[in-house]
N, C-alpha and C positions, 0 to 999 in steps of 0.2 A: 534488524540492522537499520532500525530508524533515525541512529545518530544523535548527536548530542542539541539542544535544544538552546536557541539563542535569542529566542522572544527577538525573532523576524529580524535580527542585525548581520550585518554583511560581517566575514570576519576575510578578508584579502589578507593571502600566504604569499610571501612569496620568496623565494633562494636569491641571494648575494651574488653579485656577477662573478666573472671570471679573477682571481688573485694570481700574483708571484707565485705562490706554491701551484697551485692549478697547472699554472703553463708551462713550471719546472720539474712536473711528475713527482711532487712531493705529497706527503702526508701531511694535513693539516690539523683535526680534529678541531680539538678546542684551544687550539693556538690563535692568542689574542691580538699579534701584530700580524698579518699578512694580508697587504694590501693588495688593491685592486686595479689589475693592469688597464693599458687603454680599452682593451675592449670591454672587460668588466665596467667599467663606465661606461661605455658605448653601451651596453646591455639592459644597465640601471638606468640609462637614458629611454632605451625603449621600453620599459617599463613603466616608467611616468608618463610616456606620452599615451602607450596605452590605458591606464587609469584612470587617466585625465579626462579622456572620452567618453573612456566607462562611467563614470561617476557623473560628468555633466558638472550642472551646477550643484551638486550635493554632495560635497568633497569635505562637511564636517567629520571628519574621520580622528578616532583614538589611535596616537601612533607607536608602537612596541618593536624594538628590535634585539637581537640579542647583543649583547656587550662586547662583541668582537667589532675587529676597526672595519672589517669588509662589509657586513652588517650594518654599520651604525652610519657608510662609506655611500651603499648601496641608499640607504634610506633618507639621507642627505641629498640625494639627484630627485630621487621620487617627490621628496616633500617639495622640491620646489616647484616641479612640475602641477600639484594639483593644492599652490599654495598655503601649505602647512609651512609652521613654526617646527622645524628641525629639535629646537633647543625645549619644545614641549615634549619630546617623546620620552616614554620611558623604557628602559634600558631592566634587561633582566638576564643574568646569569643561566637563567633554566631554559633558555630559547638558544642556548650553545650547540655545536654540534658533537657529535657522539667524542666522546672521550677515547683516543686512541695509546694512551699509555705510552709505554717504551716505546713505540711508533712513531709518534709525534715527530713530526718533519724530516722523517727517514724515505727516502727514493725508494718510489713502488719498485724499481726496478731490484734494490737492494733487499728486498723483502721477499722475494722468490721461494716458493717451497717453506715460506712461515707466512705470510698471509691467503688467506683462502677468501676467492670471490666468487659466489653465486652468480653467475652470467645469467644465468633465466631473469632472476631477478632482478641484479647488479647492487646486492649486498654483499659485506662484509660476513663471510661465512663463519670466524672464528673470532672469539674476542682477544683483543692485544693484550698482551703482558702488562696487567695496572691498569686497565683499559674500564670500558664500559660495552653493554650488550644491550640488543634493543630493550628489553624490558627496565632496562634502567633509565635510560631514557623517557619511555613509558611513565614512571613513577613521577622523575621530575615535571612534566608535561604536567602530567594530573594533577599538582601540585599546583601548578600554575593557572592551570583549568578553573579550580576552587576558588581562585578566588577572583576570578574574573564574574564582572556583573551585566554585561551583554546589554547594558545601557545607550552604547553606541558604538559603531559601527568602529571596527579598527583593520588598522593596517598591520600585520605581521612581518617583520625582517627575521629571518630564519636560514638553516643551512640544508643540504641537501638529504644526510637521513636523517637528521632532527623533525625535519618539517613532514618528510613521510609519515612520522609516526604522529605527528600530530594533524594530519589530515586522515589520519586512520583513525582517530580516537573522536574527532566533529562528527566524522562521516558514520562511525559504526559498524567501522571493518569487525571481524571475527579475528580473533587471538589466532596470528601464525603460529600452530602449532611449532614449530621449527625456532622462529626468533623468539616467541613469547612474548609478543607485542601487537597491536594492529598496523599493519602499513601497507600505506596507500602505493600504486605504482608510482612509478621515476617519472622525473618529470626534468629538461634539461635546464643547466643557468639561464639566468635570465627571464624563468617565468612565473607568472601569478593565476591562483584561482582567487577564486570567490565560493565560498562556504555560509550557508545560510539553513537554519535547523537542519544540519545532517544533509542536506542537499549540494553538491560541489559542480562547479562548471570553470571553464577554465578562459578568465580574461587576455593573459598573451602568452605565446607559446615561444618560450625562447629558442635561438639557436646556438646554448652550448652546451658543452659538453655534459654527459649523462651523470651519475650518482661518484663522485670522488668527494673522499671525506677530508 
């Protein structure tokens, strides 16, 4: 469980603040428009301020978020904070969050007795109809993984079981049997680690809400 190896570069993860769907008990998945309420800003703000710190004066950072507006929304507060060029980042489809199918921005509440949630965990226990399952997400990851060159330190804008699985896969979690993926524990909006060869420690600890997709 040594982890995956980044010739000694910081890789900072970190989840998109709070959105309109979030605070309206919707399902989000890999829905491209759903923006980030005031506190999801308020959240991306503390996240930069934390970074900023963290980092010092060594903020040349590679910035990568995933192609969603909440994403791209979140990483716009941060780059200003530890003065990056916003308009340098690169944007990647496979940094999305889990694909929730026929789901997709249908009210947990109306979902009752057809979505199943792992509380231990606080996964998605069944895959949506057209949907995606952690191992497939796993694949995309991997995919993205390859071709990364660990040249310089980057920043990650990512979603909440997207980003598990890809702190499971740096770090060298074991395949849950169960998901058939590596994933790392929950970690709530608003916060950032730091991964460095297979080594993870956690720069700010947000206060929101736990794992909704």
């Amino acid at each position: 469980m040594s982890g995956l190896q980044t010739n000694g570069k910081r890789l900072f993860i970190a989840r998109h603040g709070e959105t309109i769907f979030n605070l309206a008990g919707r399902i989000q998945g890999e829905h491209l428009y759903t923006p980030l309420t005031l506190t999801g800003f308020a959240q991306a703000d503390e996240m930069g301020r934390a970074l900023a710190l963290h980092l010092g004066d060594d903020t040349d950072l590679t910035l990568v978020a995933s192609d969603t507006d909440r994403a791209q929304q979140t990483l716009s507060v941060i780059a200003q904070h530890i003065g990056a060029d916003w308009h340098d980042a690169q944007s990647d489809a496979r940094l999305r969050e889990i694909d929730m199918g026929q789901w997709g921005g249908v009210y947990y509440r109306d979902l009752e007795g057809k979505l199943e949630i792992d509380r231990e965990h606080m996964l998605f226990a069944n895959v949506a109809p057209g949907g995606e399952g952690y191992s497939d997400i796993e694949t995309r990851l991997n995919q993205w993984l390859g071709e990364q060159h660990f040249d310089r330190d980057t920043l990650v804008i990512s979603h909440g079981m997207t980003s598990r699985v890809l702190r499971g896969l740096l770090t060298g979690l074991p395949t849950n049997e169960k998901y058939g993926a590596p994933i790392a524990a929950g970690l709530p909006q608003g916060s950032i680690v730091e991964i460095c060869d297979g080594a993870e420690s956690i720069v700010h600890l947000g206060g929101g809400e736990g794992e909704k997709a």
